[in-house]
C-alpha positions in Angstrom: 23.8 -27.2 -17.6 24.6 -29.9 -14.8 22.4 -32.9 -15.4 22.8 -34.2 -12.2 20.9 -31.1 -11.2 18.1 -32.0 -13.2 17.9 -35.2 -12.7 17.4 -34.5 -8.8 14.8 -32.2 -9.1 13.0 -34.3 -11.8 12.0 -36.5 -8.8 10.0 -33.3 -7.5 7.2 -34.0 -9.9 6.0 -37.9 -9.2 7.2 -37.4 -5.1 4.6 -35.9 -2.8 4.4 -36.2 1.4 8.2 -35.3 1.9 9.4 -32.7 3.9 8.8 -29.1 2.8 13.0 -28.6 2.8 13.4 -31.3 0.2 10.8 -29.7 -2.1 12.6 -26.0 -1.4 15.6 -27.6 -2.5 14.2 -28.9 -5.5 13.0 -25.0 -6.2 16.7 -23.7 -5.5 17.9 -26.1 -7.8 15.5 -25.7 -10.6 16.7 -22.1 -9.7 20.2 -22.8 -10.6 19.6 -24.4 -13.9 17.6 -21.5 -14.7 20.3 -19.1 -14.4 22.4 -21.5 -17.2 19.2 -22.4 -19.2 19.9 -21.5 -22.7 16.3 -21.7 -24.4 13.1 -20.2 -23.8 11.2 -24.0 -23.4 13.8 -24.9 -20.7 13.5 -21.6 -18.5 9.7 -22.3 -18.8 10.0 -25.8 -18.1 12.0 -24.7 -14.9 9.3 -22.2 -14.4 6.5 -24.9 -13.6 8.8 -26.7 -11.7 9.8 -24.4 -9.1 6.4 -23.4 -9.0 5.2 -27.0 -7.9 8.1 -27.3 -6.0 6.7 -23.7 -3.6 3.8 -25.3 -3.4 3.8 -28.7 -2.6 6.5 -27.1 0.2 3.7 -24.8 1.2 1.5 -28.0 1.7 3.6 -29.5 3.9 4.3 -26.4 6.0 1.3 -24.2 5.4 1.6 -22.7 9.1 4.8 -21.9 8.8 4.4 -20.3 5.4 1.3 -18.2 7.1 3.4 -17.4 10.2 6.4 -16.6 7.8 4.0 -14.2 5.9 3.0 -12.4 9.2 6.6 -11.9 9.9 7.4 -10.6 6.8 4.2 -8.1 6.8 5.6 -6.9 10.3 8.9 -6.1 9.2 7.8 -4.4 6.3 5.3 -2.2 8.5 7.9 -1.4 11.2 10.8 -0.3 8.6 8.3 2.0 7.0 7.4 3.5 10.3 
């Protein structure tokens, strides 16, 4: 497990009012570490984090999430069409 990694997205926790990309980032690195975590406690751990991580970046951005969501829901009507 890189621990540079970790230490990067510790910050996601205590930081709030950044831009929704830093806190996606956070998620894809928690993401990372995941894939490598060795023990239960540590995939959880990573768990909660990327989970704050989506949300706080859904805070920032809640428009574009919404608008994103739309999107999505469109495509996924038309391709059933």
């Amino acid at each position: 497990m890189d621990v540079g990694h970790f230490e990067q997205i510790s910050d996601c926790w205590s930081l709030e009012g950044q831009p929704a990309t830093y806190y996606r980032t956070a998620a894809a690195r928690a993401r990372m570490l995941q894939a490598d975590a060795t023990t239960p406690r540590v995939r959880q751990y990573l768990d909660k984090m990327i989970a704050h991580c989506e949300r706080l970046a859904g805070n920032v951005e809640p428009a574009v999430s919404r608008r994103s969501d739309r999107r999505y829901a469109e495509r996924t009507r038309l391709a059933r069409s």
